[in-house]
TORPAFI-146385 format. One record per residue (C-alpha): y, z, x. Coordinates in steps of 0.25 Angstrom, whole numbers, plus 5000, padded with zeros to 4 digits. Layout:
N
YZX...
//
This chain:
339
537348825799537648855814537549005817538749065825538449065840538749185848540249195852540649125838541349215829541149155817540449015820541448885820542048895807541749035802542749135797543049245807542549385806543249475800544149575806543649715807544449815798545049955799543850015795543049955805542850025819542449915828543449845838542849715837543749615830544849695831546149635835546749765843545349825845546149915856547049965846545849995837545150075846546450165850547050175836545650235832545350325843546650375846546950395831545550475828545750575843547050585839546850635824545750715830546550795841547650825833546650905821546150965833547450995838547751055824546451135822546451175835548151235837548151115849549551065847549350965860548150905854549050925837550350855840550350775854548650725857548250705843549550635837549850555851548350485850548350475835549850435838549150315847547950285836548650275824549750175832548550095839547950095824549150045818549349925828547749885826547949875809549149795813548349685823547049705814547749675800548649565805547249505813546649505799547949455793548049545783549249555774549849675780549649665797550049805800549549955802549250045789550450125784549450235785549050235799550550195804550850325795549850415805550450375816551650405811551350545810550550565822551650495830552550595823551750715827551650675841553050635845553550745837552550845846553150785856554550775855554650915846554350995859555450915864556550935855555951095850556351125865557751055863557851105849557651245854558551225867559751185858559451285847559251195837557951215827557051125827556551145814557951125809558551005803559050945815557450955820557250895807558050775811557550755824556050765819556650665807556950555818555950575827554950545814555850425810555750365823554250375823554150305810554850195816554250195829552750205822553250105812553850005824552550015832551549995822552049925811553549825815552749825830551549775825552249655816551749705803553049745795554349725802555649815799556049715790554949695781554849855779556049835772556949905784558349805783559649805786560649905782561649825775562149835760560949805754560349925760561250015755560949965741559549985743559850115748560850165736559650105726558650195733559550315734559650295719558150335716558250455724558750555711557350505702556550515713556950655717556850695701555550635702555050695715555450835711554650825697553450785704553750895715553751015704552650955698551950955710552451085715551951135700550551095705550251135719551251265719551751215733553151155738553251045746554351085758555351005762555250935776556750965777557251095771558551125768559251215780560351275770561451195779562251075777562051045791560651035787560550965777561350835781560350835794559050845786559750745777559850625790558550685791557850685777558750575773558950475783557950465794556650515787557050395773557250295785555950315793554950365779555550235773555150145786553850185785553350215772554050115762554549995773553249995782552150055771552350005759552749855766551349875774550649905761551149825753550649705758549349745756549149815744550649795736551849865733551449975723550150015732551050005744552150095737551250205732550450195747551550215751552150325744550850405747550950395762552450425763552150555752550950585762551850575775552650685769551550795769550650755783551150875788551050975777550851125780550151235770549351335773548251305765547551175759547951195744549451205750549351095758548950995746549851035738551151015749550350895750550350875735551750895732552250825745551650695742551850705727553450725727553650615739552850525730553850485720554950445730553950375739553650285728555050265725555250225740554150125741554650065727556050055732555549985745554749885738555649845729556749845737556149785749556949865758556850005765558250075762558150085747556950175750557750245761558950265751558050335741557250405753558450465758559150505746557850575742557850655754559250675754559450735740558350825742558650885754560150885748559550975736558751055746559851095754560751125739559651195735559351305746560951315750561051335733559951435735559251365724557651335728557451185726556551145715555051125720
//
């Protein structure tokens, strides 16, 4: 037997060494060692500046330093899973959900930081409220377009799932019968989620509030409804059934990819919960995860069955829709809504 000579990977006909994982630090073997380096650094001084920024009342270090390098990391990180898993040849050659999900929200809090002083100077110079439902709409497509933009950059721009295979297709006749067909699940599931929600409720004494509360006006309503009903379906469904669950399930099958999926879409909901002590703060968690639960389920099984993204999008929207519908009745009626 010939021992390797120096230089020689493997000897002549050896096998060659294995790829380094996640989970291993070392840049050697890498195939974007570069991207490795960043996506880790920036990612961990990121995270790090922003607590800081938190703990300390720093809102330059909070919302523009911390989520622009963690911004940077998480992207950086996203494009290295890509080059690593498709150097290893693995079934899925793309970023994990989870990671493209950080970036999504820490791209979110710094182009929000950045254009919210912009438009909270122009909202106030027109004498609109930013808080209102038109600052709704605004803050509703700004997130959508960084869905996509995330989504673009790290997951169609690195080639490892294409619009097409996340089920996005043409709108033609096909995809309005998809979208009636999912629009007709949206009564159950709304009986269902309101059971879970009381129960839930019942347990941990504390309401879940709506991230679009009924103004009391017409006006109102049919500008949270493009909002809640149009552009937030579009995006969420983008990423959480047509990129997540098609990333996941090529690893690890269509039920695990469903409920995995339906846990992070339930946990996207409550990133940026506020309570003003710990016990509260778990159970908003608690019953903000637990009632989006059922109709995350329902999405991702729609999805999968269906192969396409709009019969998700039709249950998504009349979801959102008829709930902020009976919001709107309710308080006009002066009758509280249940939960």
């Amino acid at each position: 037997m010939t021992l390797p000579r120096d230089g020689d990977e493997e000897g002549a006909d050896g096998p060659p060494p294995a790829r380094p994982g996640a989970s291993v630090f070392t840049i050697e073997g890498r195939a974007a060692p570069g991207l490795f380096v960043v996506g880790w650094l920036a990612s961990i001084l990121g995270l790090s500046l922003a607590v800081i920024g938190v703990l300390g009342g720093s809102i330059l270090f909070a919302f523009f330093v911390g989520p622009g390098l963690l911004s940077l990391g998480l992207i950086a990180g996203a494009g290295n899973q890509a080059l690593e898993r498709r150097a290893r040849g693995e079934p899925y050659a793309g970023p994990s959900p989870f990671v493209v999900f950080g970036a999504i929200v820490a791209v979110s809090y710094f182009v929000g930081a950045i254009l919210g002083v912009v438009l909270e100077g122009l909202f106030a110079a027109a004498g609109i409220d930013v808080s209102g439902p038109i600052g709704q709409l605004i803050g509703g497509l700004l997130t959508a377009a960084v869905f996509l933009a995330v989504i673009r950059l790290t997951v169609v721009g690195t080639g490892a799932v294409s619009w097409s295979e996340m089920g996005l297709r043409r709108f033609d006749r096909t995809a309005v019968s998809e979208l009636v067909t999912g629009a007709a699940f949206a009564v159950p599931v709304i009986a269902i989620t309101v059971v879970v929600g009381l129960v839930l409720v019942s347990i941990f004494g504390v309401v879940s509030p709506s991230p679009l509360p009924p103004t009391g006006q017409l006006s109102g309503l049919l500008v949270q409804l493009v909002a809640g009903a149009i552009v937030a379906p579009i995006a969420e469904e983008i990423v959480f059934r047509g990129f997540a669950i098609t990333a996941w399930r090529r690893t690890i099958g269509d039920q695990r990819a469903i409920v995995r999926a339906a846990l992070l879409f339930a946990l996207a909901h409550v990133v940026a919960v506020e309570a003003a002590s710990f016990g509260e703060a778990i159970g908003l968690i608690a019953v903000g995860m637990g009632t989006r639960l059922p109709v995350a389920w329902a999405l991702g099984v729609l999805f999968v069955r269906t192969g396409s993204l709009w019969a998700p999008i039709g249950l998504h929207a009349v979801f959102n829709g008829l709930l902020l519908t009976l919001a709107h009745v309710a308080q006009t009626s002066g009758t509280a809504p249940v939960g």
